[in-house]
C-alpha positions as CSV (number, residue, x, y, z in Angstrom):
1,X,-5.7,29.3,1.0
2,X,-4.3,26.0,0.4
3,X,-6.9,23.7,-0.9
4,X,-6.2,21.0,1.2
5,X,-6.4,23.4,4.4
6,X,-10.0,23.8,2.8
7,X,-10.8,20.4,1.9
8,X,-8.2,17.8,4.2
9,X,-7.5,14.7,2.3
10,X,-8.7,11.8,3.8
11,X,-7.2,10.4,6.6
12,X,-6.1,6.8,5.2
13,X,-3.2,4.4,5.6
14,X,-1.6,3.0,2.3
15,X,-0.1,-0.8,3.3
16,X,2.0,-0.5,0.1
17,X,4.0,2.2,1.3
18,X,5.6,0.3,4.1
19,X,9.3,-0.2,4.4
20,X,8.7,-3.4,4.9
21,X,7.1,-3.9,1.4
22,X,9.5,-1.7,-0.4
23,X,12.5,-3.7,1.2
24,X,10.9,-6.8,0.6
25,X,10.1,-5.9,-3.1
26,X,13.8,-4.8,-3.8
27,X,15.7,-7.3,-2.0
28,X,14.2,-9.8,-4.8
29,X,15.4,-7.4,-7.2
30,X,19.0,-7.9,-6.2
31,X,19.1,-4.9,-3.8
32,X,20.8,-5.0,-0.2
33,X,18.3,-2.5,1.9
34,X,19.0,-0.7,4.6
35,X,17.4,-2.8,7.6
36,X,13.6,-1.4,8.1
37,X,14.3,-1.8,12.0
38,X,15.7,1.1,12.8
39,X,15.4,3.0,9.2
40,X,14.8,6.7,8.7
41,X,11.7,7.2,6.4
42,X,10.5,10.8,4.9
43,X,6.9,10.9,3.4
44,X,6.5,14.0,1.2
45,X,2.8,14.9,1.2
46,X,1.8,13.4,4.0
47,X,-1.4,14.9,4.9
48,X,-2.5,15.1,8.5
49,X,0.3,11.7,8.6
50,X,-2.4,9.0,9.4
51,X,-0.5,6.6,6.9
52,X,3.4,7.7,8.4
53,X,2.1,7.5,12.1
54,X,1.0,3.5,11.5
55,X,4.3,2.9,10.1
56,X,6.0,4.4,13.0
57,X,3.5,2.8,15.4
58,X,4.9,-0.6,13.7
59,X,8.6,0.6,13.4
60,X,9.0,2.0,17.6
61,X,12.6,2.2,16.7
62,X,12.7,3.8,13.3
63,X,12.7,8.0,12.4
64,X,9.8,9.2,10.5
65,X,9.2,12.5,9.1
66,X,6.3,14.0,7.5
67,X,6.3,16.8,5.5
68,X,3.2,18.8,4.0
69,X,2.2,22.2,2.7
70,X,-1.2,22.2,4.3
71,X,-1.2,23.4,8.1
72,X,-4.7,22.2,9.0
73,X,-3.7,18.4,7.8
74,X,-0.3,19.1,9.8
75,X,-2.1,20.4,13.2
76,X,-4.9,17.4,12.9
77,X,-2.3,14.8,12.5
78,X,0.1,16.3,15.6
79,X,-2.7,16.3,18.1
80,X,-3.0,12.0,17.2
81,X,0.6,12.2,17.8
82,X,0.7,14.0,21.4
83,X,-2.6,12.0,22.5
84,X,-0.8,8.9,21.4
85,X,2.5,9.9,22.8
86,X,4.4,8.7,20.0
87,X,8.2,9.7,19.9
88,X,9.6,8.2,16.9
89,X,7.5,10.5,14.2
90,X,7.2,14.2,13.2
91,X,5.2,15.8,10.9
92,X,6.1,19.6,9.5
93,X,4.1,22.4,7.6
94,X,6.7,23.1,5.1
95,X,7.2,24.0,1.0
96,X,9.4,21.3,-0.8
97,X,11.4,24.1,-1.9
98,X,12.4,25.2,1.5
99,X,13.6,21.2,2.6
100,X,17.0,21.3,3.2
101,X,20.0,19.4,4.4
102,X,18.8,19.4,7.8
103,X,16.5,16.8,7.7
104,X,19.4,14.2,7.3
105,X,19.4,11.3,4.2
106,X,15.9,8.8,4.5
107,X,16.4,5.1,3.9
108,X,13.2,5.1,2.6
109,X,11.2,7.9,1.0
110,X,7.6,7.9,0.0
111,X,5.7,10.3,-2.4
112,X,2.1,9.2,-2.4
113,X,-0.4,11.1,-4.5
114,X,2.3,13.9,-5.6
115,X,3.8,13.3,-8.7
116,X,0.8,13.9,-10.9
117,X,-1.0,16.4,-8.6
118,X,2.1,19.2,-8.5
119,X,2.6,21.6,-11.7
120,X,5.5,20.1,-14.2
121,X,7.8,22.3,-13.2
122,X,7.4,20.8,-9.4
123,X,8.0,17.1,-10.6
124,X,11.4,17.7,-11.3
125,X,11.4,19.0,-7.5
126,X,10.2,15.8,-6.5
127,X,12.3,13.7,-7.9
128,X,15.5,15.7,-7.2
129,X,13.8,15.6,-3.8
130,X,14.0,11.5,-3.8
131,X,18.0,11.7,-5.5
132,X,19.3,14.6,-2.9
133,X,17.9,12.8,0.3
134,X,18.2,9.1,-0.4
135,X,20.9,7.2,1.2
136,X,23.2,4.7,-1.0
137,X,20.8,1.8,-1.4
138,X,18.0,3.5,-0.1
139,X,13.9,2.7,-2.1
140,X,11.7,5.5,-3.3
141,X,8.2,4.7,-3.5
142,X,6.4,7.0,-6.4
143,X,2.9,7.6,-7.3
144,X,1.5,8.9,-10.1
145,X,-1.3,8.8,-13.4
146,X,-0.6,7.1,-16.3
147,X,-1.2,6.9,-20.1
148,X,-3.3,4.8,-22.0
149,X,-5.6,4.5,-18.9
150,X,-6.1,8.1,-18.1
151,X,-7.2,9.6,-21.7
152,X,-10.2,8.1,-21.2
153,X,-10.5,9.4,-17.4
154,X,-9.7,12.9,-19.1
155,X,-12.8,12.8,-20.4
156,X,-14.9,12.7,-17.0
157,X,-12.4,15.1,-15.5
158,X,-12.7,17.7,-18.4
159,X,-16.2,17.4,-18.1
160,X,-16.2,18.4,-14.6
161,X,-13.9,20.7,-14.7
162,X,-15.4,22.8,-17.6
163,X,-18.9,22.8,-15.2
164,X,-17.3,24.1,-12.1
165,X,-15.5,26.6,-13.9
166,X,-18.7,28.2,-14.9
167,X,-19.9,28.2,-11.1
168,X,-16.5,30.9,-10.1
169,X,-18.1,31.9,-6.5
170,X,-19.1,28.4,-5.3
171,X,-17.1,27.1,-2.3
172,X,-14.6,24.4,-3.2
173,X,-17.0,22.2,-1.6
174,X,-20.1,23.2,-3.7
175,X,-18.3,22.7,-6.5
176,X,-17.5,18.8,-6.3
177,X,-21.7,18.4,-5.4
178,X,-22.0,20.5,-8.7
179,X,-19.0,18.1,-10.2
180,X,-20.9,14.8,-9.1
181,X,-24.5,16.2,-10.3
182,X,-23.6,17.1,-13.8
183,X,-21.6,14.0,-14.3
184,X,-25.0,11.9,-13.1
185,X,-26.7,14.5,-15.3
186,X,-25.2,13.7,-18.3
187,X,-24.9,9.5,-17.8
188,X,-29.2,10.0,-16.9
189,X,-29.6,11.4,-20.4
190,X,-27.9,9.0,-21.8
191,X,-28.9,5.9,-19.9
192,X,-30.1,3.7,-22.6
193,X,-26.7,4.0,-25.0
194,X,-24.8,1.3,-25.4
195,X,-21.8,3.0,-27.1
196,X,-18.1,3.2,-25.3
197,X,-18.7,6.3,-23.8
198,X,-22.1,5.5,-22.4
199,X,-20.1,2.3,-20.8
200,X,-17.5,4.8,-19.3
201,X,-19.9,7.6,-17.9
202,X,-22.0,4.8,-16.0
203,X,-19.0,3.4,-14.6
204,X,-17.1,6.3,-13.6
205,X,-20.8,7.5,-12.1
206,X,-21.2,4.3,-9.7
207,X,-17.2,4.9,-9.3
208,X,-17.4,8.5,-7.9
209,X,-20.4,7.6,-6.3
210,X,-18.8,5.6,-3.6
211,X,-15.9,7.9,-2.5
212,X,-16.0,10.8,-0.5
213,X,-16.0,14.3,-1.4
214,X,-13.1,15.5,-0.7
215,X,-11.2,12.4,-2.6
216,X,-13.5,13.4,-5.5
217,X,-11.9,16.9,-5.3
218,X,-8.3,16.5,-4.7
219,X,-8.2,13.3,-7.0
220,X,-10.4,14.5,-9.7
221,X,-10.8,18.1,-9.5
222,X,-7.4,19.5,-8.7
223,X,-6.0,22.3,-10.7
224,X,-3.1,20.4,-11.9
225,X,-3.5,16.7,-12.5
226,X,-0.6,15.2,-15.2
227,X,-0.3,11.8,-16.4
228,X,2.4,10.6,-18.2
229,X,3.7,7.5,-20.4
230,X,5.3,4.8,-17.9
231,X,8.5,5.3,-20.5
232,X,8.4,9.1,-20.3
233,X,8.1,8.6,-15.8
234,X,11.4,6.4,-16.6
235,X,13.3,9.1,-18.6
236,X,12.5,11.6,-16.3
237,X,13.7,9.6,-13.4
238,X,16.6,8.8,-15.2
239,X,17.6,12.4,-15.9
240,X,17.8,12.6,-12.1
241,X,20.2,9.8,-11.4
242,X,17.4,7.7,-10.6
243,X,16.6,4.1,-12.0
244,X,13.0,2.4,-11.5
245,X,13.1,-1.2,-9.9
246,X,9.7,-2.6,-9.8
247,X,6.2,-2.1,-9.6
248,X,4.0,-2.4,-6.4
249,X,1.4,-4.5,-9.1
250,X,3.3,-7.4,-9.0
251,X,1.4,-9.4,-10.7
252,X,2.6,-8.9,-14.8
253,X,5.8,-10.7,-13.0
254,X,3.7,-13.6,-13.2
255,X,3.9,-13.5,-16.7
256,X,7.2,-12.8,-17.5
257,X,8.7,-15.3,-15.1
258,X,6.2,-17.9,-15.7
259,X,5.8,-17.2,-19.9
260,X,2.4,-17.0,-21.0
261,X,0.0,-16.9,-24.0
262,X,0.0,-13.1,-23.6
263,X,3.8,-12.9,-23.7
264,X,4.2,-15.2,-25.9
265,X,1.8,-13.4,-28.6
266,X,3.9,-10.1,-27.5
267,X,7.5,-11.7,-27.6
268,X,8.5,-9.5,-31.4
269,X,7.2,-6.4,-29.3
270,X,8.8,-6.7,-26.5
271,X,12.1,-7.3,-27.8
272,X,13.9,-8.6,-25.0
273,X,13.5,-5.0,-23.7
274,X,12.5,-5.0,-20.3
275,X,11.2,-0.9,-20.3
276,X,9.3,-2.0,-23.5
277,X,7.4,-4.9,-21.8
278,X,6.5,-3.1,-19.6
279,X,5.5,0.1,-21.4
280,X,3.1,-2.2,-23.9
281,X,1.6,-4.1,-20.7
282,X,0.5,-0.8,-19.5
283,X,-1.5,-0.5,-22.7
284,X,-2.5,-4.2,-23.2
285,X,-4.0,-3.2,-19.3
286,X,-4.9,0.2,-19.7
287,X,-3.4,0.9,-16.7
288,X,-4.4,4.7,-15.3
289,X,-2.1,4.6,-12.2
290,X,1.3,3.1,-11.2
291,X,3.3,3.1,-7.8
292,X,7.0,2.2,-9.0
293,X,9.8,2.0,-6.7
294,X,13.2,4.0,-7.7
295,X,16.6,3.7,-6.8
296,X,19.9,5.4,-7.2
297,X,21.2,4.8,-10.8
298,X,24.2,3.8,-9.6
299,X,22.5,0.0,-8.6
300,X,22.4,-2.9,-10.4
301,X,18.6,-3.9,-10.5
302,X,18.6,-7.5,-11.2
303,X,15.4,-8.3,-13.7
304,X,15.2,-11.4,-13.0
305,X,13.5,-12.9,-9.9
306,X,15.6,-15.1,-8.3
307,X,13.8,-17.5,-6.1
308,X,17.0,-18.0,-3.8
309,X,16.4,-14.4,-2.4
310,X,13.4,-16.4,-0.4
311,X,15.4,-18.1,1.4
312,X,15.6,-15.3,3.8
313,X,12.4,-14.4,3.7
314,X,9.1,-14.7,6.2
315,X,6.0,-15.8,4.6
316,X,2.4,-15.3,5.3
317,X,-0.8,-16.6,4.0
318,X,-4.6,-17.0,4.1
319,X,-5.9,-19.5,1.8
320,X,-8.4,-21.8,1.7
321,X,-7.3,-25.6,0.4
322,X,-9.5,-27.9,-2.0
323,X,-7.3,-30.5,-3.0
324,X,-4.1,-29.4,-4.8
325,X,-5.8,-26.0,-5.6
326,X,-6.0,-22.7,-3.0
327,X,-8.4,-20.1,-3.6
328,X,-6.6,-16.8,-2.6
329,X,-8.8,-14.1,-0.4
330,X,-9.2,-12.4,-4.4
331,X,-11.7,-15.9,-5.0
332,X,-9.0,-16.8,-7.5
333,X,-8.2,-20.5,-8.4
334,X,-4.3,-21.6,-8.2
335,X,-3.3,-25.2,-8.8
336,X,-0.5,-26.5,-6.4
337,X,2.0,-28.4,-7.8
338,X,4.3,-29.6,-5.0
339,X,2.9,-32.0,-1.9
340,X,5.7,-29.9,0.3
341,X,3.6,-26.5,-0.9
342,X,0.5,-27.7,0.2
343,X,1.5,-29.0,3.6
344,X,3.2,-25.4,3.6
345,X,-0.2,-23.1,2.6
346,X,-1.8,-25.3,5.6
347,X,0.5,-24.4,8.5
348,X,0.7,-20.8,6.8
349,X,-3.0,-20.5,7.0
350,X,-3.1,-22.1,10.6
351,X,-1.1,-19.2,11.7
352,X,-2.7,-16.2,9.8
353,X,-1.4,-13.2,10.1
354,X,1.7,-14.4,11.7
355,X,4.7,-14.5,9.8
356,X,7.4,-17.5,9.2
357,X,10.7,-17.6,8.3
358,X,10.9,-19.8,5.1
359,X,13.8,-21.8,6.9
360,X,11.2,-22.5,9.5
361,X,8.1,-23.6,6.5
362,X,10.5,-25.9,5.0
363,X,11.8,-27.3,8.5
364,X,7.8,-27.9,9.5
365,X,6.4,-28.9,5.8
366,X,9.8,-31.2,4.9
367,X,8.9,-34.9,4.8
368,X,11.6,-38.0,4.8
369,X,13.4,-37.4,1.3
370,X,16.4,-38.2,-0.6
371,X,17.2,-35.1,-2.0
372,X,16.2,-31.7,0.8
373,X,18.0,-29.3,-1.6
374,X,15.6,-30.2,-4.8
375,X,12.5,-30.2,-2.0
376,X,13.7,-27.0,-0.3
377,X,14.0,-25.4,-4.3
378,X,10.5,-26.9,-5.3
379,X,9.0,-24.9,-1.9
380,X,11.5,-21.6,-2.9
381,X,9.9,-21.5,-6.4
382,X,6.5,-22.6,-6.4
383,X,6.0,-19.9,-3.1
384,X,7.6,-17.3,-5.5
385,X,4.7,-18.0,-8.0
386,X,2.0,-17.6,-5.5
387,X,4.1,-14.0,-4.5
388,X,3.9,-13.1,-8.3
389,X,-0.3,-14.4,-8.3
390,X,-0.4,-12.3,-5.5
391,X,-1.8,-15.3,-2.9
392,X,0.9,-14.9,-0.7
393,X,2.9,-12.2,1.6
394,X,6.6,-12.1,1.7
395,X,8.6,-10.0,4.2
396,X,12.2,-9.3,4.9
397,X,11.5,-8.3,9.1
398,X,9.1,-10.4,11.5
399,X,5.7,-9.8,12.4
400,X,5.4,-6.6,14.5
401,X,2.0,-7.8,16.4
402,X,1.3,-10.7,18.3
403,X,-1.9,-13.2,17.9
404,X,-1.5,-14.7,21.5
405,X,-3.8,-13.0,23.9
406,X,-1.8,-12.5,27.3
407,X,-3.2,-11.9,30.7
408,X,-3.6,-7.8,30.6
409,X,-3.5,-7.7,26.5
410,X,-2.6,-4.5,25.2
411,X,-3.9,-3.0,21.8
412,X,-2.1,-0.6,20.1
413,X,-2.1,3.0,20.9
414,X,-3.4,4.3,17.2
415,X,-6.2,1.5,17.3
416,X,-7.0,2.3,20.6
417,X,-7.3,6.5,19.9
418,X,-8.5,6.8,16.9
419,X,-12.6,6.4,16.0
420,X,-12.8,5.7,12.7
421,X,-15.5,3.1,11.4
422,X,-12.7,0.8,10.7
423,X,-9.6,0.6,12.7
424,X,-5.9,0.6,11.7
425,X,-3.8,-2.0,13.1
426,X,-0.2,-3.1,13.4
427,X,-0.1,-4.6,9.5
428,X,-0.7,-0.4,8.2
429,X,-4.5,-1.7,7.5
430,X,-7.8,-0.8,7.8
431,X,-9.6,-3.4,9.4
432,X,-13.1,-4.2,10.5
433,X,-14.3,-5.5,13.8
434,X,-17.3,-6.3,15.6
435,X,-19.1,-3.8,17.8
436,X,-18.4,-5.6,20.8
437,X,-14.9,-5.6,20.0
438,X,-14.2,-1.8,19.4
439,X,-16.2,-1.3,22.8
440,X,-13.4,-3.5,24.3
441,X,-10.4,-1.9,22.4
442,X,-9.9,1.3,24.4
443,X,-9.4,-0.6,27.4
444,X,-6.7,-3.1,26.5
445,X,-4.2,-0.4,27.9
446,X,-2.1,-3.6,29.7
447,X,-3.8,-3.1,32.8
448,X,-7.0,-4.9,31.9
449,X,-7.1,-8.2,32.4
450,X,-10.6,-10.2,32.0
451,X,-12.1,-10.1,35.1
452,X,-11.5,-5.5,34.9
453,X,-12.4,-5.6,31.6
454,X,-16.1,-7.9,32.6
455,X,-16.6,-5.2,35.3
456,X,-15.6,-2.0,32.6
457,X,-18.1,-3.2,29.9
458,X,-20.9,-4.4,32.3
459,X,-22.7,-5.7,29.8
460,X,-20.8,-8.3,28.2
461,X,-20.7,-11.7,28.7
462,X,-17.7,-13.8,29.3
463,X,-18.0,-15.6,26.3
464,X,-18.5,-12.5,23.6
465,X,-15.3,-10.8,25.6
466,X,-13.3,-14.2,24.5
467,X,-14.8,-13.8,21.3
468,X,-13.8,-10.1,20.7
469,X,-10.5,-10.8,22.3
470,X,-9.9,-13.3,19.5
471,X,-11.0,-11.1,16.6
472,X,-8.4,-8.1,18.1
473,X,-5.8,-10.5,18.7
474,X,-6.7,-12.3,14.9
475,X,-6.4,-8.6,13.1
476,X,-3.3,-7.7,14.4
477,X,-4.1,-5.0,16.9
478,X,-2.4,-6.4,20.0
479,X,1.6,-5.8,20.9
480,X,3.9,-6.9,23.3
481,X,3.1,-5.8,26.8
């Protein structure tokens, strides 16, 4: 049996993955995108779909397909489907060997958690996968465990895996307990060291010790789990017709549009060579994982940002202000530099987790001045550096959601089905909310309006149904009626 029919991955949703972000990501790159509106996305690997049926729950108009080898992931994610009666998504129990041309060409294709996790011979499937069924400027979005970072996760792994391979007749799930005890075994023996590997065991213990099981097993304890150098990812990519635009870390761009120290004292490696940057960044981090976007080699990937490309952008922000600093949701410190950015990060933060078109920030954050095209540049570039410190969103499409609550407010389907401790909403997140407001959620169907939903719940007040109608409305879990 298939060890995912055994042990289902866990249901999650991967914001990263969204056309929206891989559009956004190469349209600064230089690349025209198909629009994510109405786009055609395949996700190979896609479990029981939980991440592919939020972006089609965002995307109404757009064709998603999910394709996975497990039948019990495929069966679990169908029934959401038909209780949700979504009509824009389709998830099939299929090899990747047997995919063929009659699936159509994807706009955007994602391969989460694959790369690494399939036997060598099945990368190259994968990746002639993403050059066969990409249409002309259409993003990949690849996954997959890297080198330096993952020698030393090797060690963990090899550890575990040489322990449940003396335990032959224990059920998969026996074996991760048996995996978890004889890793908290060994750090327990060695609790007083103060040596590097006593450092690693203690922190891959408390690590392993807040994810569930059956990440443990598929993440940690699959048969087949192959890293590789970021350069050797590139070559092999490349040997496929395929060329690598970016990473979804965006924040080493930080450095090498913005120079700093750490550049600076790297410049003779580097070379002017962008695939050596970032191959020596990888071990100045130690990075174990990337998530790279690819391309068709036939594109020119511009390497330099180009702040202009904002221009046509919508922004979105939550910061908090002290002066000419913001401190981003991280708790990291960023100085301001412009008055116009400032006024900017305040509307932007008013309006959280709406959206604005940057034509729109400039029009409401412009003061009287002589020269709009050097203001309007100031805004363009110094918002670009907040993108690359990570403090701020940048979009290609709208919000998807609204934040104004109407008369009969109506939450969306997925949020309103689906009982998981946190709840997903239209922004491809999970998100917390009160008690009072996941009592309410079910109900905003669009029939509701205060007084049914009062005499529904019984036993909530007037004001803590405002309240939680807020905190829906605030996390992005209300559409258009």
């Amino acid at each position: 049996m298939n060890t995912y029919d055994e042990i289902p991955y866990p249901s999650l949703v991967y914001t990263d993955t969204h056309p929206n972000k891989l559009a956004t990501f190469a349209t600064l790159f230089g690349i025209k995108t198909p629009p994510i509106t109405d786009c055609r996305i395949l996700e190979l690997g896609c479990g029981d779909g939980t991440n592919l049926i939020a972006i089609a729950q965002s995307l109404p108009q757009a064709n998603c397909i999910g394709i996975d080898f497990s039948a019990t992931q495929i069966a679990s994610g169908q029934k959401v489907i038909d209780a949700i009666q979504l009509t824009n998504v389709k998830l099939q129990q299929l090899d990747f060997n047997a995919i063929d041309e009659s699936l159509g060409k994807f706009d955007y294709i994602i391969a989460h958690g694959i790369y690494s996790w399939v036997p060598l011979t099945m990368q190259d499937t994968v990746l002639n996968l993403l050059k066969k069924y990409l249409t002309t400027n259409g993003i990949a979005y690849v996954s997959y465990n890297i080198y330096p970072g993952w020698h030393t996760e090797h060690v963990v792994r090899d550890m575990m895996m040489y322990h449940i391979q003396q335990l032959p007749l224990l059920s998969p799930q026996a074996k991760t307990v048996q995996a978890k005890e004889i890793l908290q075994f060994i750090t327990n023996l060695r609790q007083s060291g103060t040596s590097a590997f006593d450092v690693l065991l203690k922190e891959k213990f408390q690590q392993l010790q807040n994810v569930e099981d059956n990440y443990l097993s598929h993440d940690f304890l699959e048969k087949d789990n192959n890293p590789v150098y970021f350069h050797q990812f590139v070559k092999h990519a490349e040997q496929h017709n395929l060329t690598y635009v970016t990473d979804i870390e965006f924040r080493h761009y930080l450095m090498s549009y913005f120079p700093s120290q750490v550049v600076k004292a790297m410049e003779k490696l580097f070379q002017d060579d962008f695939f050596k940057q970032e191959q020596y960044l990888d071990f100045f981090y130690h990075r174990t994982l990337r998530r790279s976007l690819l391309c068709h080699q036939d594109i020119t990937v511009k390497r330099t940002l180009d702040w202009q490309k904002l221009l046509d952008c919508y922004v979105a922000a939550d910061l908090q202000l002290e002066g000419q600093n913001v401190t981003t949701v991280a708790g990291e410190l960023i100085n301001i530099e412009h008055p116009i950015t400032i006024i900017a990060v305040e509307h932007l933060s008013k309006i959280y987790p709406q959206r604005i078109a940057f034509k729109e920030l400039f029009k409401h954050s412009k003061r009287p001045a002589k020269n709009l095209a050097k203001l309007r540049t100031d805004l363009a570039q110094e918002l670009l550096r907040l993108y690359c410190s990570e403090a701020i969103e940048l979009h290609v499409e709208p919000s998807a959601f609204i934040t104004e609550i109407k008369d009969c407010p109506m939450a969306s389907p997925l949020a309103r089905h689906i009982k998981f401790p946190h709840v997903i909403n239209l922004r491809c997140e999970f998100v917390n909310i009160s008690d009072t407001a996941k009592q309410i959620l079910p109900h905003l169907n669009g029939n509701n309006d205060k007084s049914a939903l009062l005499n529904i719940l019984g036993n909530v007040t007037i004001d803590r149904l405002d309240k939680a109608l807020l905190e829906i409305a605030q996390n992005a879990l209300l559409v258009k009626c």
